[in-house]
FIKOLZA-1660 file (N, C-alpha, C; in steps of 0.1 Angstrom, whole numbers, plus 5000, padded with zeros to 4 digits):
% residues 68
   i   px   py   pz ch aa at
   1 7200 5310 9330  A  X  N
   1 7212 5311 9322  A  X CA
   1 7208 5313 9307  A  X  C
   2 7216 5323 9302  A  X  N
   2 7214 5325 9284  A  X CA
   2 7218 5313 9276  A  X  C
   3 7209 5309 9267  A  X  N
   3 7215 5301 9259  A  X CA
   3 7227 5306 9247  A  X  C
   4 7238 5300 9246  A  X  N
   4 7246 5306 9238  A  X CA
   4 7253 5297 9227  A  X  C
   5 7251 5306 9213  A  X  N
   5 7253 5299 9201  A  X CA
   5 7271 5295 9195  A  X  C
   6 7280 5292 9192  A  X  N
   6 7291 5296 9191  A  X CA
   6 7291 5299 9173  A  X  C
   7 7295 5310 9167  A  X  N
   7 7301 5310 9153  A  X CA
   7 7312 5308 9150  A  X  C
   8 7313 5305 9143  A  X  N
   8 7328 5299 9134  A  X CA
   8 7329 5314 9120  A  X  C
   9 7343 5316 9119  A  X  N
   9 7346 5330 9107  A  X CA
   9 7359 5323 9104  A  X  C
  10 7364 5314 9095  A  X  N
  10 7372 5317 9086  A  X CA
  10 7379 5328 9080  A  X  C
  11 7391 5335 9088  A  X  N
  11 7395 5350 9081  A  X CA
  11 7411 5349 9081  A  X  C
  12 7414 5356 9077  A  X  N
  12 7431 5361 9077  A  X CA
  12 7436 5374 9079  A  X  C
  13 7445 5371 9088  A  X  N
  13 7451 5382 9094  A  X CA
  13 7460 5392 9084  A  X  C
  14 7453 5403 9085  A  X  N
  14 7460 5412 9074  A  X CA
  14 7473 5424 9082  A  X  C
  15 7472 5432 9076  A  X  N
  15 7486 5439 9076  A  X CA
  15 7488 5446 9093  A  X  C
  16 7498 5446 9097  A  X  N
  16 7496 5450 9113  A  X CA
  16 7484 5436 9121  A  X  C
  17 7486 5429 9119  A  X  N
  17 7479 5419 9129  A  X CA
  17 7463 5420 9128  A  X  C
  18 7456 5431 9120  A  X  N
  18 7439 5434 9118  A  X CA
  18 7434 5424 9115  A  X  C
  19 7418 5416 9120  A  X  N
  19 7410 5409 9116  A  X CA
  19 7401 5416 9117  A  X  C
  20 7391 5413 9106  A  X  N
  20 7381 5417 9103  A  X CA
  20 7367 5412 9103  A  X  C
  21 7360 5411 9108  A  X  N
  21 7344 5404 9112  A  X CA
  21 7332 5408 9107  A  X  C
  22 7323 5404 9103  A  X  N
  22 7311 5411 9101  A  X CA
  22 7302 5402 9107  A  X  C
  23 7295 5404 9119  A  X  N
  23 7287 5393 9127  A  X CA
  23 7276 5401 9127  A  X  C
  24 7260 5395 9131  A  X  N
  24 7253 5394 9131  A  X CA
  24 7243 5406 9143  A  X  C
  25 7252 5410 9149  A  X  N
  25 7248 5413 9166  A  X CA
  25 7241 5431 9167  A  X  C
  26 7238 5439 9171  A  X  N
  26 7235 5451 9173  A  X CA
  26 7244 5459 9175  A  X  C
  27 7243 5467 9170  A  X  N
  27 7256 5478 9171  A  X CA
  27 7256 5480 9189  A  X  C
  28 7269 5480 9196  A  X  N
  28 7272 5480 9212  A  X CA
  28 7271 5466 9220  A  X  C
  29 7267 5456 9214  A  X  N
  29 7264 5442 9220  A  X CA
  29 7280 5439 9222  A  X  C
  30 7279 5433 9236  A  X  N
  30 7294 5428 9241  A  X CA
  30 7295 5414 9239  A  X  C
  31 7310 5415 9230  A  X  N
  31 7310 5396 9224  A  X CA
  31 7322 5393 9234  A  X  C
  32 7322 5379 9231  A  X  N
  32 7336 5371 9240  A  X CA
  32 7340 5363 9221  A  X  C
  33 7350 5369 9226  A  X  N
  33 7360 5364 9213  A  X CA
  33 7373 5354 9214  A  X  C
  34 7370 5342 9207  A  X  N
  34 7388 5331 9211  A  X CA
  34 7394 5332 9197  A  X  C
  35 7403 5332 9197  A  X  N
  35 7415 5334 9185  A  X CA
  35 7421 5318 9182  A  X  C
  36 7419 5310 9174  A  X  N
  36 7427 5297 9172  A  X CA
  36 7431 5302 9161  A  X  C
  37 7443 5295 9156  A  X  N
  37 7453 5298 9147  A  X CA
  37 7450 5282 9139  A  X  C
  38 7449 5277 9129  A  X  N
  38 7444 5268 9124  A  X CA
  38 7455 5264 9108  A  X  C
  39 7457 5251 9107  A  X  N
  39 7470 5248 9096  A  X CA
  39 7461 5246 9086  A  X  C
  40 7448 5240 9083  A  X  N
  40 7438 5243 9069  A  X CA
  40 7446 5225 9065  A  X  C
  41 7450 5219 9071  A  X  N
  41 7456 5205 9062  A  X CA
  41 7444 5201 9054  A  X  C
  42 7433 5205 9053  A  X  N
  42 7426 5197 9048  A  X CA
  42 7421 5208 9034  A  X  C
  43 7428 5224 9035  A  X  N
  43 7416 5231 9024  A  X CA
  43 7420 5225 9013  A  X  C
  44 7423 5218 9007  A  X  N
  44 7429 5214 8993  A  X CA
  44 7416 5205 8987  A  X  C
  45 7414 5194 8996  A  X  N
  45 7405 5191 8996  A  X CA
  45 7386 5192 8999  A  X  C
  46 7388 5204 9004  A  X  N
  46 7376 5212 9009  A  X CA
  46 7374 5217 8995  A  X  C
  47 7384 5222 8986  A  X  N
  47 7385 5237 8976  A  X CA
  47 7379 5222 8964  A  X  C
  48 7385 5213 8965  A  X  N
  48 7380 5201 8951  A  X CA
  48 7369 5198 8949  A  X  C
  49 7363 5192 8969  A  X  N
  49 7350 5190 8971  A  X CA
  49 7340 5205 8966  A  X  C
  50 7344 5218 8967  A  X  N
  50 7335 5228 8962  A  X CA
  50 7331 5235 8952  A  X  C
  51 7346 5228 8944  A  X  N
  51 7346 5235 8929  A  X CA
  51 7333 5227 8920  A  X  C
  52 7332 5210 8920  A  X  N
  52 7330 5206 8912  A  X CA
  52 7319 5191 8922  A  X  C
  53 7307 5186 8914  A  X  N
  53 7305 5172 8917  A  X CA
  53 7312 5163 8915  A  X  C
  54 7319 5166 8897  A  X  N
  54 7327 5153 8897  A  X CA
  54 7339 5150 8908  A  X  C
  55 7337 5157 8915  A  X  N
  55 7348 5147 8928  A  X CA
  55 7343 5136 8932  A  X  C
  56 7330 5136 8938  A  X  N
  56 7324 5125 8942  A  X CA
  56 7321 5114 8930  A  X  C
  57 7319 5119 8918  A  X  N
  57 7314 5106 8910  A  X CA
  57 7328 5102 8902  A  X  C
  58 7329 5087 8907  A  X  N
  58 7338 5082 8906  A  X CA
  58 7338 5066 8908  A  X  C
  59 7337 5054 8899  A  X  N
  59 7334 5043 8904  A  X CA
  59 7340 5036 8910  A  X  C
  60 7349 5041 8920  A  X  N
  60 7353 5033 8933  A  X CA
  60 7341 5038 8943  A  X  C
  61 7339 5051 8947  A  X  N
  61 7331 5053 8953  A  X CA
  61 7320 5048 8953  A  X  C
  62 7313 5049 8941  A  X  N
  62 7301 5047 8937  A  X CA
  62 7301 5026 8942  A  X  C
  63 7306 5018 8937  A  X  N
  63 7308 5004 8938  A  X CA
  63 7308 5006 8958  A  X  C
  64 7312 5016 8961  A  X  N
  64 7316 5008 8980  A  X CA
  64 7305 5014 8982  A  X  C
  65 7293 5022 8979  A  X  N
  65 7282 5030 8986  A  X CA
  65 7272 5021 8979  A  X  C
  66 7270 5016 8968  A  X  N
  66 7262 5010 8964  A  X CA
  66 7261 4994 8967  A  X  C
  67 7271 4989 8979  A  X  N
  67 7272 4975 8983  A  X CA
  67 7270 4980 9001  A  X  C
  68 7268 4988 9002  A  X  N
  68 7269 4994 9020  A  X CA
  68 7256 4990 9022  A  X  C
% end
């Protein structure tokens, strides 16, 4: 049996239903593709966590990590 990796692509559906991919594989390689539809409740705080460190420094945090 092949060992098989799964990738993850964050993308958005553009005009007429098109997604777009740029994967890693040889030109003619046969992929199996699943479609999840995803609500993102969390990018707000993904986008805060990425912009900046000062999200994490913060002395509530810093006081509960430094007693753990």
């Amino acid at each position: 049996m092949m060992s098989q990796t799964a990738m993850k692509y964050d993308v958005e559906v553009k005009e007429n239903g098109k997604v777009e991919l740029v994967v890693p594989f040889p030109v003619g390689a046969h992929l199996t593709v699943f479609v999840i539809e995803t609500d993102n409740v969390f990018n707000d705080l993904l986008m805060a966590s990425e912009s900046s460190t000062e999200f994490w420094n913060n002395p509530f945090d810093d006081k509960d990590w430094n007693n753990a």
